[in-house]
N, CA, C and O of each residue as an XYZ file, in Angstrom:
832
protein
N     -71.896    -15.367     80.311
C     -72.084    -13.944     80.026
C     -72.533    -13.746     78.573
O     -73.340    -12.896     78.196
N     -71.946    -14.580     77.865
C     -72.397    -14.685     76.297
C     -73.752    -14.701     75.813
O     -74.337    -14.195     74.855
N     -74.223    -15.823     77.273
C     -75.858    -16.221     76.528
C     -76.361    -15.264     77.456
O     -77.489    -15.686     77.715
N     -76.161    -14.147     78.150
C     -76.882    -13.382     78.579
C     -76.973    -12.172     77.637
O     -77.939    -11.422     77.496
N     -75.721    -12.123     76.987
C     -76.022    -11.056     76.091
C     -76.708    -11.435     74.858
O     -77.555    -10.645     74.441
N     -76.576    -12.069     74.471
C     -77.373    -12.523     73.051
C     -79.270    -13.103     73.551
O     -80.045    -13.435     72.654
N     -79.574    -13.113     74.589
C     -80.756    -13.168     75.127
C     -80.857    -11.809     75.269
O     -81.518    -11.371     74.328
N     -80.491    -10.909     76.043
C     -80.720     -9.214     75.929
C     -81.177     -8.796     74.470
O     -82.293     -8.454     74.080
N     -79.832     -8.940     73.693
C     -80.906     -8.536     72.301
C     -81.571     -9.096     71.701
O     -82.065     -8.372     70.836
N     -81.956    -10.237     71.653
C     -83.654    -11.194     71.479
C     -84.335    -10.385     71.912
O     -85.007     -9.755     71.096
N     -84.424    -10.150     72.922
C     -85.383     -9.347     73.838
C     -85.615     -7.975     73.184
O     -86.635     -7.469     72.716
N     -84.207     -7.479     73.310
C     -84.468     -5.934     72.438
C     -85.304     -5.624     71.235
O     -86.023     -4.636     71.089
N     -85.102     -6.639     70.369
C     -85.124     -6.914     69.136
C     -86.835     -7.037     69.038
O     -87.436     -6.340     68.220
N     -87.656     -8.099     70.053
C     -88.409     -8.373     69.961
C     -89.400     -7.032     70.727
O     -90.508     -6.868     70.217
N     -89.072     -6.240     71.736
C     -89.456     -4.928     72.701
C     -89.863     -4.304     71.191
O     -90.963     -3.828     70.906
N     -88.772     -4.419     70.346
C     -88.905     -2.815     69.344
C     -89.545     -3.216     68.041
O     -89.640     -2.482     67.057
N     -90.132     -4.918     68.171
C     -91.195     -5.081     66.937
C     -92.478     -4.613     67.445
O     -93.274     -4.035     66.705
N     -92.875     -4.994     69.528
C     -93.880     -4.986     69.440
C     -94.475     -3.102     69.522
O     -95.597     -2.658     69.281
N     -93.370     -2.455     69.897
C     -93.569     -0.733     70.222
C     -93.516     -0.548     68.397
O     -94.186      0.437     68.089
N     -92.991     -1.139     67.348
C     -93.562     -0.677     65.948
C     -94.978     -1.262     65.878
O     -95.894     -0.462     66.066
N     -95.295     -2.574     65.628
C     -96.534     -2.650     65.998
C     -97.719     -1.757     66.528
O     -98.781     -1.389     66.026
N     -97.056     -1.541     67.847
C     -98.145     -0.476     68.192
C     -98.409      0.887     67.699
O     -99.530      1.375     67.553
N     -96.787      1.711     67.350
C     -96.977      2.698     66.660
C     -97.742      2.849     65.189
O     -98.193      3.863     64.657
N     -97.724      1.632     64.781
C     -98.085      1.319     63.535
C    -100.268      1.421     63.446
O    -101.150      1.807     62.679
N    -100.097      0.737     64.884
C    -101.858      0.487     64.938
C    -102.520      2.374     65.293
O    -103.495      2.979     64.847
N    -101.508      2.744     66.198
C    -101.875      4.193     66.589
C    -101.852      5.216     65.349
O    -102.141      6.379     65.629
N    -101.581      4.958     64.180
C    -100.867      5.740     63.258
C    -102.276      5.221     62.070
O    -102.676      6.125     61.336
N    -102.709      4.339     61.978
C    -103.995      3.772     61.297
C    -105.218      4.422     61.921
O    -105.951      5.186     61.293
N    -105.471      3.942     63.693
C    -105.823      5.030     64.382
C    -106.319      6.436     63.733
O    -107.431      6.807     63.358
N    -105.148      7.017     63.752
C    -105.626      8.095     63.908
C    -106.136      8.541     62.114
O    -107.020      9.375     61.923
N    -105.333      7.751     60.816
C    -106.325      8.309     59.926
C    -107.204      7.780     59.528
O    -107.697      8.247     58.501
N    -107.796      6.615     60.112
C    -108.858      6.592     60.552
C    -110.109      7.917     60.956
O    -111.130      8.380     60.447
N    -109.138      8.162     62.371
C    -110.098      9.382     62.486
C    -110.298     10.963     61.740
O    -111.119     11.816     62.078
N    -109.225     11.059     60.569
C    -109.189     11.567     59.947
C    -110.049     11.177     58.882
O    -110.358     12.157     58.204
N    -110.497     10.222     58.524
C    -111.097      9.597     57.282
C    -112.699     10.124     57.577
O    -113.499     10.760     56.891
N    -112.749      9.578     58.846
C    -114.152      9.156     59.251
C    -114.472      9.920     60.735
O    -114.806      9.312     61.751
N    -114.254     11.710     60.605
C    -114.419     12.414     61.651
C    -115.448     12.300     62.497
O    -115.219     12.374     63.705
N    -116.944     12.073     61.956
C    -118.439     12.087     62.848
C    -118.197     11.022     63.771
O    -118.867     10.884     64.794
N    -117.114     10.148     63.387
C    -117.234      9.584     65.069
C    -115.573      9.182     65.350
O    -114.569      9.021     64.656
N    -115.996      9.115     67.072
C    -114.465      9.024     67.825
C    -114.042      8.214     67.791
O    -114.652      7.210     68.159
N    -112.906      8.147     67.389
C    -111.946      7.181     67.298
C    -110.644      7.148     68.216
O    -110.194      6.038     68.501
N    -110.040      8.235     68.675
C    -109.130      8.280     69.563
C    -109.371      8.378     70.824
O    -110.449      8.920     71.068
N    -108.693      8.016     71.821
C    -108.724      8.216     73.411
C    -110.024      7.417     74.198
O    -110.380      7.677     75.347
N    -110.586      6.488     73.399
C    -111.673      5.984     73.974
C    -111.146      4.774     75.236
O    -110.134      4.073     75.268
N    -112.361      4.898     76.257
C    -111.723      4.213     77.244
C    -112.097      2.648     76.684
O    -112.660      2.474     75.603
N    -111.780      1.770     77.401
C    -111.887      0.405     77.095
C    -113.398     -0.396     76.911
O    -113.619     -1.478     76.367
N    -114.344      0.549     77.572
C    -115.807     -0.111     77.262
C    -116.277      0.617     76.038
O    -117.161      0.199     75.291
N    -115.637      1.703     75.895
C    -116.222      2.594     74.371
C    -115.518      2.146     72.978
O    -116.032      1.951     71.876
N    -114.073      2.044     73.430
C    -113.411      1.082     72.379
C    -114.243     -0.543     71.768
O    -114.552     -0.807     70.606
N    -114.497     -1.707     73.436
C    -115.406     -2.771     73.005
C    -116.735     -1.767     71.919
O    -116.661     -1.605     70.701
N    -117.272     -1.513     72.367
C    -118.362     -0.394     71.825
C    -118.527     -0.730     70.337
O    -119.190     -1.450     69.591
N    -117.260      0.469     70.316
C    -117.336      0.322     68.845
C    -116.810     -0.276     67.787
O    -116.971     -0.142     66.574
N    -115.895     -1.230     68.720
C    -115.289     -2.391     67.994
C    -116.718     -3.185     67.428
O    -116.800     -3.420     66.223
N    -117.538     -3.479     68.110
C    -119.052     -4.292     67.896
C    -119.685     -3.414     66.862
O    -120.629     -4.026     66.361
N    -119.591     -2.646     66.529
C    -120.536     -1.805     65.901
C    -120.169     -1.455     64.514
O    -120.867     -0.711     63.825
N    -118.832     -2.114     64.023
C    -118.105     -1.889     63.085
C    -118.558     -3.393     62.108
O    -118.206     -4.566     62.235
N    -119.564     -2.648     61.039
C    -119.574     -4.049     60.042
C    -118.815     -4.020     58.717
O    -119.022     -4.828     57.811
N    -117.849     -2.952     58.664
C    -116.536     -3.445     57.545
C    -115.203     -4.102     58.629
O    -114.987     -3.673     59.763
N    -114.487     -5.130     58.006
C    -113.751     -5.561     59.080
C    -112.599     -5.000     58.978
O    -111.698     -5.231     59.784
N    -112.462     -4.091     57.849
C    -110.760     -3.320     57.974
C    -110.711     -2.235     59.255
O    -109.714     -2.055     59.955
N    -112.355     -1.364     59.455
C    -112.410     -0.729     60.571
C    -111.962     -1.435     61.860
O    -110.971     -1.091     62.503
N    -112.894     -2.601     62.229
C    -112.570     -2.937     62.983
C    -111.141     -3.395     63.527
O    -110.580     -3.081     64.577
N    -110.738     -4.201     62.531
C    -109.563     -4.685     62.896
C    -108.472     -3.467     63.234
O    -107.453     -3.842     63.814
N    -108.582     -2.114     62.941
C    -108.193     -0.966     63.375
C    -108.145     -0.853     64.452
O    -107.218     -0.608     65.222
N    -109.296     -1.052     64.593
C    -110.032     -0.581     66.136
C    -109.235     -1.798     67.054
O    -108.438     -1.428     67.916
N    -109.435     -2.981     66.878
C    -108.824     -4.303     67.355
C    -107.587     -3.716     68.088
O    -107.498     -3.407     69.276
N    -106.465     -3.617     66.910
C    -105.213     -3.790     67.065
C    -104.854     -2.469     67.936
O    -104.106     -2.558     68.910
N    -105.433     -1.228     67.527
C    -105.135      0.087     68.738
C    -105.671     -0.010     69.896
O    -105.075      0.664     70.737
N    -106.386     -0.468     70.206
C    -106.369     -0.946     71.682
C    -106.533     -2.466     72.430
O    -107.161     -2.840     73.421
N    -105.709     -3.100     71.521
C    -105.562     -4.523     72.457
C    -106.460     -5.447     72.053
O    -106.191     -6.623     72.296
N    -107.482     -5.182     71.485
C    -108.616     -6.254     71.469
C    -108.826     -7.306     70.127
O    -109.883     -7.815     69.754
N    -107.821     -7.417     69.688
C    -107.407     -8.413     68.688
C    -107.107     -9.804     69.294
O    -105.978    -10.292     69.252
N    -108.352    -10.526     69.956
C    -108.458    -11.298     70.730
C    -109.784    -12.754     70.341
O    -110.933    -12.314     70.383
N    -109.705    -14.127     70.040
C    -110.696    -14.408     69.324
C    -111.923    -14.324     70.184
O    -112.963    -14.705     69.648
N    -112.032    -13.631     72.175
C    -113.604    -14.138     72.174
C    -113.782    -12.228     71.456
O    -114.615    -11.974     70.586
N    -113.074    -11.412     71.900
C    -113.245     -9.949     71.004
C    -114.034    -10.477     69.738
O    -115.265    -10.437     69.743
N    -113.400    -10.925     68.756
C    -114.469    -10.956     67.799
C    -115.497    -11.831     67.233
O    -116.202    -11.650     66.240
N    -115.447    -12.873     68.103
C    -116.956    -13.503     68.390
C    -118.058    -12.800     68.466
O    -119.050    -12.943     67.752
N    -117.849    -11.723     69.671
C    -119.207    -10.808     69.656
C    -119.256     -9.776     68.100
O    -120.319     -9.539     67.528
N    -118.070     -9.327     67.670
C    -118.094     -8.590     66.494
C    -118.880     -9.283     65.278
O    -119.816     -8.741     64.690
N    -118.395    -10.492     64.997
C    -118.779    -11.421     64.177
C    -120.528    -11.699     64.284
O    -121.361    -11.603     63.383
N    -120.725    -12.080     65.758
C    -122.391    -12.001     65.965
C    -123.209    -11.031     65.447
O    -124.209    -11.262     64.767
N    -122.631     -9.503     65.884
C    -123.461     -8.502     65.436
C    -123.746     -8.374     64.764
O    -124.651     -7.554     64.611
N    -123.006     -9.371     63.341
C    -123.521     -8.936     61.941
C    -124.668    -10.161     61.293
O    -125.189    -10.174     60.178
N    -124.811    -11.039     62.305
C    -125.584    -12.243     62.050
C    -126.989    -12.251     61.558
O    -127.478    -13.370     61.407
N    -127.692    -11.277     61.293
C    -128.713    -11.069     60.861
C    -128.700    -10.354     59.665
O    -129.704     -9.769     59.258
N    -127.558    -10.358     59.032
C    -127.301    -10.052     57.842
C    -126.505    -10.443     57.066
O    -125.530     -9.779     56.715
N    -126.878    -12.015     56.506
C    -126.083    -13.061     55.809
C    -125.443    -12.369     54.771
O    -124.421    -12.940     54.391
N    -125.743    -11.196     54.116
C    -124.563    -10.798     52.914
C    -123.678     -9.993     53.781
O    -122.492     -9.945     53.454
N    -124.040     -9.393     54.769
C    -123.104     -8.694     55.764
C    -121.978     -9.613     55.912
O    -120.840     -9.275     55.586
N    -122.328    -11.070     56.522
C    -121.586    -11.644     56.784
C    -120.785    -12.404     56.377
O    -119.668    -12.442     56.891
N    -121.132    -13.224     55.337
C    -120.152    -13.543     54.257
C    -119.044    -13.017     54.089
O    -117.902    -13.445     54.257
N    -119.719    -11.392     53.507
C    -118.227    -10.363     53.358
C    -117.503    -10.254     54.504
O    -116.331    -10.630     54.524
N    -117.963     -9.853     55.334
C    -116.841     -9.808     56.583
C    -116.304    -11.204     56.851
O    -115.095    -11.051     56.679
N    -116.468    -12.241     57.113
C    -115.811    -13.430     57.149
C    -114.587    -13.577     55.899
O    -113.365    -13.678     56.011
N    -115.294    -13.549     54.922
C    -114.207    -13.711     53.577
C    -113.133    -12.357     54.061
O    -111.932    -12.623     54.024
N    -113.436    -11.274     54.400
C    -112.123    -10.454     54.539
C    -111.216    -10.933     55.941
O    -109.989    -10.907     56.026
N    -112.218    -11.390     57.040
C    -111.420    -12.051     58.050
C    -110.493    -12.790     57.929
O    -109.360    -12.355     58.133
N    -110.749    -14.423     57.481
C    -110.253    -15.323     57.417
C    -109.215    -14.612     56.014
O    -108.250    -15.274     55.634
N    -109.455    -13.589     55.510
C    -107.937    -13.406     54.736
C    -106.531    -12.673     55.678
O    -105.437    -12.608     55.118
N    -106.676    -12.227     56.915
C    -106.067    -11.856     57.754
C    -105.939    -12.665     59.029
O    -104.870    -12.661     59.641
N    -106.950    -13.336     59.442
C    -106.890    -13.781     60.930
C    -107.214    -15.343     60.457
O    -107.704    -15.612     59.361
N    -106.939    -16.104     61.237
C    -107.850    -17.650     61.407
C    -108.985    -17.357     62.647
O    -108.857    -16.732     63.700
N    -110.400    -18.236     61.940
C    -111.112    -18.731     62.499
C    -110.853    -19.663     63.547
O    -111.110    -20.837     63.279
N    -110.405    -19.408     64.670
C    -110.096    -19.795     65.970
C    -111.007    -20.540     66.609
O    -112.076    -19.991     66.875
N    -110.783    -22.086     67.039
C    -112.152    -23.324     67.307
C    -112.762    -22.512     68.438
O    -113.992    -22.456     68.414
N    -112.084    -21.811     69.517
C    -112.635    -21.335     70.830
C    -113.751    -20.060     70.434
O    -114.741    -19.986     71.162
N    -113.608    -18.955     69.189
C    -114.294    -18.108     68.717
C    -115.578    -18.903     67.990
O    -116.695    -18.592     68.403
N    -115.466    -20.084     66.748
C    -116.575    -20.616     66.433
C    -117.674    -21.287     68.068
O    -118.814    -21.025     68.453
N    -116.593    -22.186     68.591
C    -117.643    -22.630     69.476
C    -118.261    -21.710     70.201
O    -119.473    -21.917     70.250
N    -117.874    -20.695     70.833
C    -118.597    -19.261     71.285
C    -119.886    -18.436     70.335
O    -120.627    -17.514     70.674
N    -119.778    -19.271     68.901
C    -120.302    -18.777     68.750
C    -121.873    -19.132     68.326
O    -122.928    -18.562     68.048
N    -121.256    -20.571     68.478
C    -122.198    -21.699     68.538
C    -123.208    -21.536     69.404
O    -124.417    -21.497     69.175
N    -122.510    -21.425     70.609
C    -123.308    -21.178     71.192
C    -124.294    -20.320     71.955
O    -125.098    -20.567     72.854
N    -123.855    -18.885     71.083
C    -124.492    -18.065     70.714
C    -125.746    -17.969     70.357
O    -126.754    -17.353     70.702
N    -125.326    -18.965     69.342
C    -126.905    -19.466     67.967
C    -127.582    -19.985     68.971
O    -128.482    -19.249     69.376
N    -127.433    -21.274     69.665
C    -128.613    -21.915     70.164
C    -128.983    -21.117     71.185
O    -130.180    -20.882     71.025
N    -128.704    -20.746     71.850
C    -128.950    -19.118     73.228
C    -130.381    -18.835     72.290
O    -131.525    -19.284     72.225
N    -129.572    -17.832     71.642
C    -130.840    -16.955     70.561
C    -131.815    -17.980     70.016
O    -132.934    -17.876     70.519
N    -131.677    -18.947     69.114
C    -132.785    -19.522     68.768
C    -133.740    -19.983     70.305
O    -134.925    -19.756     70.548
N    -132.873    -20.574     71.016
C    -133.897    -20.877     72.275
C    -134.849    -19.858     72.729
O    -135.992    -20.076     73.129
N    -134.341    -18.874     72.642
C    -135.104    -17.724     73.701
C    -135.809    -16.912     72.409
O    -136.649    -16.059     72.692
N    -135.463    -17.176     70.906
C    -136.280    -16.209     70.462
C    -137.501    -17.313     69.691
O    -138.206    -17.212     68.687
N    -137.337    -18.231     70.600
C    -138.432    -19.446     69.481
C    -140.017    -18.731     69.625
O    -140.815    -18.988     68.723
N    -140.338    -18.078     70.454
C    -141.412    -17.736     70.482
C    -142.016    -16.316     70.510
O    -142.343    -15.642     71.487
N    -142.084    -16.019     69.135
C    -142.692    -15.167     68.628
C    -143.042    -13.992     68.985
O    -142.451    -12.915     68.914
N    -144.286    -14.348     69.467
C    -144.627    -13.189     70.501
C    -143.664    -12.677     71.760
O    -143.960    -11.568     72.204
N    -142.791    -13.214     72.246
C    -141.787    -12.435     72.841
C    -140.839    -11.783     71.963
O    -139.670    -12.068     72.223
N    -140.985    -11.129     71.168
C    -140.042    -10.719     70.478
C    -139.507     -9.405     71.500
O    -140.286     -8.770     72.211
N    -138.328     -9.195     71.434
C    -138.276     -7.555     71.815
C    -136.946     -7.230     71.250
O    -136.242     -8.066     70.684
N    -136.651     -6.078     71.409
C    -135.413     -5.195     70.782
C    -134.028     -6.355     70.424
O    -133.652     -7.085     71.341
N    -133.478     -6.419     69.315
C    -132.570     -7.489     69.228
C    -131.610     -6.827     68.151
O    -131.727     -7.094     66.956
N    -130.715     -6.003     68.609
C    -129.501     -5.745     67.499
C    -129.868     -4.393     66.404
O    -129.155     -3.518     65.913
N    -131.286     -4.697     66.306
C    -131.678     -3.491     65.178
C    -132.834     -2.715     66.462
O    -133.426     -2.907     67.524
N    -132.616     -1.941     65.587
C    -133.265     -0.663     66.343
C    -135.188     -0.905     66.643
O    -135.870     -0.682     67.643
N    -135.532     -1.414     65.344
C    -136.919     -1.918     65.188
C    -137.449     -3.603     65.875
O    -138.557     -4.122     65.735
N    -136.696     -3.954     66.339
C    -136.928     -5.313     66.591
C    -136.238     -6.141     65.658
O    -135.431     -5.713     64.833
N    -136.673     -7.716     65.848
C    -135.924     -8.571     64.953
C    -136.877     -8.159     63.420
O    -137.542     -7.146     63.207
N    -136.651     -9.297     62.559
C    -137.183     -8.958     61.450
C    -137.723    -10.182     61.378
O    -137.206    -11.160     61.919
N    -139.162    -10.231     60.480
C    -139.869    -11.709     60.436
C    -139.167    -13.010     60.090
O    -139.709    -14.059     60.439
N    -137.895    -13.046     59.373
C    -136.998    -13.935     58.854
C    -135.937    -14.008     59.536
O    -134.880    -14.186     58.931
N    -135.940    -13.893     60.930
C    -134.640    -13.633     61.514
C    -134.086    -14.680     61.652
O    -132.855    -14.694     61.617
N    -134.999    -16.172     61.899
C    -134.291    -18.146     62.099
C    -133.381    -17.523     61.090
O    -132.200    -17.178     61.094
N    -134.573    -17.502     60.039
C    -133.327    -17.730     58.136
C    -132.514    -17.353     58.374
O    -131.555    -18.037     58.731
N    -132.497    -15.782     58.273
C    -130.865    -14.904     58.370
C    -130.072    -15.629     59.156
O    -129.099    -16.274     58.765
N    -130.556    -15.521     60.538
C    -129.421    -16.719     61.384
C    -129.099    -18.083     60.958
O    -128.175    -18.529     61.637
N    -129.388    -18.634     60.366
C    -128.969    -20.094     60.104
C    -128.031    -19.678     59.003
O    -126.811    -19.790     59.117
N    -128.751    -19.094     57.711
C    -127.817    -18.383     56.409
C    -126.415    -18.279     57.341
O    -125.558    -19.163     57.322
N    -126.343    -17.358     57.959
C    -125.208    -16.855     58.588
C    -124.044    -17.791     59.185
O    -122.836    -17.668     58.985
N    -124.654    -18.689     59.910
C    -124.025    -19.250     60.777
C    -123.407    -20.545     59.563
O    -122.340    -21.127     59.757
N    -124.353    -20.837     58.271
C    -123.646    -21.809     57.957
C    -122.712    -21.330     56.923
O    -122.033    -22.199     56.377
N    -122.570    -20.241     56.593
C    -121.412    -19.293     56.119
C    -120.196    -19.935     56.895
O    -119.333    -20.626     56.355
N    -120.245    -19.620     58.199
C    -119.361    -20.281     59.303
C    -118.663    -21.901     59.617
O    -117.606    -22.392     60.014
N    -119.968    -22.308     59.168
C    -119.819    -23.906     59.156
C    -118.925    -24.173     57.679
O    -117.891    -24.799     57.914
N    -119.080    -23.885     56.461
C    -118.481    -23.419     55.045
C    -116.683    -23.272     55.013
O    -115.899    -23.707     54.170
N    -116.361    -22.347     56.499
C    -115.186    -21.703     56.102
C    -114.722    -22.887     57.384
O    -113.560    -22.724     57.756
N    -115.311    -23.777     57.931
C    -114.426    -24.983     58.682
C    -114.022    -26.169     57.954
O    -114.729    -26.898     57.259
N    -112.700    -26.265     58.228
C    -112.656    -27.524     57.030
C    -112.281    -28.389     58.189
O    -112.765    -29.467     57.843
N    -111.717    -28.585     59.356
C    -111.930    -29.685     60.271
C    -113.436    -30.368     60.296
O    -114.371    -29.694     60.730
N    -113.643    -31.640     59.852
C    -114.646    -32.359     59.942
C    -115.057    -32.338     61.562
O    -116.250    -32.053     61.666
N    -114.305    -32.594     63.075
C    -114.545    -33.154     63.865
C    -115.357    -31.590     64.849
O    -116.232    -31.557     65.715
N    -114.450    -30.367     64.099
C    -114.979    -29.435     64.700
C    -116.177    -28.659     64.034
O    -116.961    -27.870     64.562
N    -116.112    -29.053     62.858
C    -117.657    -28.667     61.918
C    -118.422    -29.380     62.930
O    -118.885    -28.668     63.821
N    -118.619    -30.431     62.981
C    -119.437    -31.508     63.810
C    -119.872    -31.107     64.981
O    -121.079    -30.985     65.192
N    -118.930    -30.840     65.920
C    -118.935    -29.859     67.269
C    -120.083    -29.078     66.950
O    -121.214    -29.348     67.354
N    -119.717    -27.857     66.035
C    -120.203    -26.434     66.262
C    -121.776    -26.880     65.417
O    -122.530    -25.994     65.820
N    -122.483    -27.658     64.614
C    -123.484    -27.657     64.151
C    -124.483    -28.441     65.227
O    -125.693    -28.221     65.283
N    -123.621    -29.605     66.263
C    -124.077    -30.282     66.788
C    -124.478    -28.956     68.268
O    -125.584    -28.973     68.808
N    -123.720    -28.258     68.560
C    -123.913    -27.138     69.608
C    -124.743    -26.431     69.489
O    -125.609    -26.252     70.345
N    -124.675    -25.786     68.265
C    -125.609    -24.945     67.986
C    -126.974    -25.457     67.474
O    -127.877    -24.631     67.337
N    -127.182    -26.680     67.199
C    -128.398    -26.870     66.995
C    -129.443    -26.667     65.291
O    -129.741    -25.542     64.891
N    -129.778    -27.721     64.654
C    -130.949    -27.221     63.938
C    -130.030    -27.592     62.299
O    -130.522    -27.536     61.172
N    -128.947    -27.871     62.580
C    -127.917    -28.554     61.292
C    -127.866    -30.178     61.110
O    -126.816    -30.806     61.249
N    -128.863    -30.665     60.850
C    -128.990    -31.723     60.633
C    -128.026    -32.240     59.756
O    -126.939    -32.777     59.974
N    -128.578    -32.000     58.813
C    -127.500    -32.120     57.309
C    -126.106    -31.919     57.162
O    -125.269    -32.513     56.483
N    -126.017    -30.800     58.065
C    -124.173    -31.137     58.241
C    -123.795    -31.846     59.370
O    -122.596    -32.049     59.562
N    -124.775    -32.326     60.282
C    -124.038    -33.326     61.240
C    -123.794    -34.896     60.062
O    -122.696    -35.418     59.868
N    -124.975    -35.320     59.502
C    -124.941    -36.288     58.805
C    -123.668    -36.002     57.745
O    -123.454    -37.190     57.503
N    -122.973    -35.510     57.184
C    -122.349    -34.811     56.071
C    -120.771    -35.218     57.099
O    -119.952    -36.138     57.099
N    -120.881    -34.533     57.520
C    -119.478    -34.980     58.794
C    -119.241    -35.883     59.315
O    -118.090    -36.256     59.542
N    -120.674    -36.714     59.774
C    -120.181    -37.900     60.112
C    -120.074    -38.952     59.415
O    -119.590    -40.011     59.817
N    -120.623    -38.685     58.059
C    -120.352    -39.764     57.077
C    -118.663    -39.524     56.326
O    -118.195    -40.528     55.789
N    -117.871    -38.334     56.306
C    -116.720    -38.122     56.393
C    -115.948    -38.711     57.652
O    -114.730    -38.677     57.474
N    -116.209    -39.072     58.486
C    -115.896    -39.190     59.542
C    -115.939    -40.704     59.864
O    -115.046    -41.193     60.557
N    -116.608    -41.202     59.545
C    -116.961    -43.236     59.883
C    -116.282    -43.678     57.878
O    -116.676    -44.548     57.102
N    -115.219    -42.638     57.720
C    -114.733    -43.328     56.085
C    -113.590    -44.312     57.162
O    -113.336    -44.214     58.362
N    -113.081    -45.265     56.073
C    -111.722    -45.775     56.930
C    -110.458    -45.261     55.584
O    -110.450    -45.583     54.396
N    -109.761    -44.620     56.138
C    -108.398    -43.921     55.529
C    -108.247    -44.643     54.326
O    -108.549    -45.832     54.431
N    -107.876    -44.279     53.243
C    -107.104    -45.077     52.402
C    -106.216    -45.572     52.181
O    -106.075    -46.364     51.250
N    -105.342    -45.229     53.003
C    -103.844    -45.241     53.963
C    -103.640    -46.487     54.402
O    -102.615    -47.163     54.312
N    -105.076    -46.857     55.070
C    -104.813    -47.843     56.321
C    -104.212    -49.375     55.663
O    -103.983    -50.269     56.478
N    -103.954    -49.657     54.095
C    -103.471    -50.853     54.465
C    -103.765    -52.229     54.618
O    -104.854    -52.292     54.047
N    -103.516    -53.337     55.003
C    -104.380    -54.234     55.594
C    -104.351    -54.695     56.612
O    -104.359    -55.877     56.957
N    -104.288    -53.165     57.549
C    -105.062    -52.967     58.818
C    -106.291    -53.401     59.176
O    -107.076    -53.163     58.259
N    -106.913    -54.031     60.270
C    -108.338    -53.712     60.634
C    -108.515    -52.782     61.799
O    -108.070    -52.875     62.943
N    -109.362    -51.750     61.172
C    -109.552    -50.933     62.066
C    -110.576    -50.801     62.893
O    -111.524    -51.403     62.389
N    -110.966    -50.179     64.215
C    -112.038    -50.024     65.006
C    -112.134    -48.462     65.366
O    -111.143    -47.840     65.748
N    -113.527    -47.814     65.203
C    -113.053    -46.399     65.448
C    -113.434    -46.491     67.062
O    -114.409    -47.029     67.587
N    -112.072    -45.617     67.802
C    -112.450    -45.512     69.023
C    -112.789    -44.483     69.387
O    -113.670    -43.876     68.779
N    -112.088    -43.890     70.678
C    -112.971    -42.885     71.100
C    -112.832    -41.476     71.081
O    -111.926    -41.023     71.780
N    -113.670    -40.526     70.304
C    -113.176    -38.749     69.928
C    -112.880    -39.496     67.999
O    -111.965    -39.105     67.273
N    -113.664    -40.307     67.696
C    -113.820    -40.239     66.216
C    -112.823    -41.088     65.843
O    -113.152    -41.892     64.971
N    -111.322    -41.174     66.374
C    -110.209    -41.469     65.782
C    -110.246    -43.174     65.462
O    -110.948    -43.886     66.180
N    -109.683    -43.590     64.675
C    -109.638    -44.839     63.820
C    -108.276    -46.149     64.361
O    -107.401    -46.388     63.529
N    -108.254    -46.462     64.942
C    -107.417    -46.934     66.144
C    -106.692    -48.866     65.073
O    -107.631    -49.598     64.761
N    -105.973    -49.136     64.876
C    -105.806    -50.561     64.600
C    -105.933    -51.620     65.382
O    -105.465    -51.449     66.508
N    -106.644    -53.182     65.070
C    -106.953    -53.809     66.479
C    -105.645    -54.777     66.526
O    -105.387    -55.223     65.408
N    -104.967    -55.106     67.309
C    -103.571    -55.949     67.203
C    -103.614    -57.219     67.128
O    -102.572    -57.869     67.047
């Protein structure tokens, strides 16, 4: 009976962080919409909320927007993060304010990886250009901006094996595949007078 009651208020305890939480996000919410009346911010249904969660390139908005309705989620801001990809000082800043609140989540980079190569594939040719994010079309420098951008991204990974991943996915990062994998084929300094063999997924294995 003991550990049923002391599990009840765990429970309680934990019910009435996540209902502050929420009161807390609804309460930002709304001066929010006090701040920034010309557009809606309250009562939006769940595709108008995604909406304008995407459409938000300061990330304190967004993350507003995030946390009042649920979508504080890493593929959620994969697409947020994309939208701003054609604007490498855009993005910088929003990353540097991200990663001071959230982690860069491997499942959000690789999403977004593969993002990049999507777009570079389909926008390699020129003359198909059509409507892409801006109102006017892409812009003549759009590879640049996108690569700028994305290696902003590659910058704020300090896992060697998943830098590697996401440049090797996305395509067109030569230099940081070579850069990683020469971090990557070091043998530890650790090791001793071990002989080592690297086996398989990078890792550095001892032979017996």
């Amino acid at each position: 009976m003991r550990y049923y009651i002391e599990a009840a208020e765990v429970h309680s305890s934990i019910d009435a962080g996540n209902h502050t939480r929420r009161a807390c996000a609804q309460a930002s919410l709304v001066s929010l919409q006090i701040r920034m009346p010309d557009t809606k911010w309250l009562d939006l249904s769940e595709t108008n909320a995604r909406r304008i969660l995407v459409e938000q390139s300061r990330f304190q908005e967004a993350l507003i927007v995030a946390e009042a309705y649920g979508l504080n989620q890493p593929s959620e801001w994969a697409l947020v993060l994309w939208e701003q990809m054609l604007n490498p000082e855009l993005t910088e800043q929003f990353v540097a304010e991200f990663v001071a609140v959230l982690p860069l989540q491997p499942s959000m980079l690789v999403e977004l990886a593969r993002f990049y190569r999507s777009e570079m594939q389909a926008r390699g040719d020129q003359s198909q250009f059509s409507v892409w994010l801006t109102g006017g079309g892409l812009p003549a420098d759009w590879a640049k901006y996108l690569g700028r951008s994305f290696r902003c991204l590659l910058k704020r990974t300090r896992d060697f094996r998943l830098k590697l991943h996401l440049a090797t996915t996305a395509t067109g990062f030569d230099d940081v595949i070579d850069a990683c994998n020469r971090e990557l084929d070091k043998v530890p300094e650790n090791a001793g007078p071990l002989i080592l063999r690297k086996g398989h997924g990078g890792a550095y294995l001892p032979l017996m």
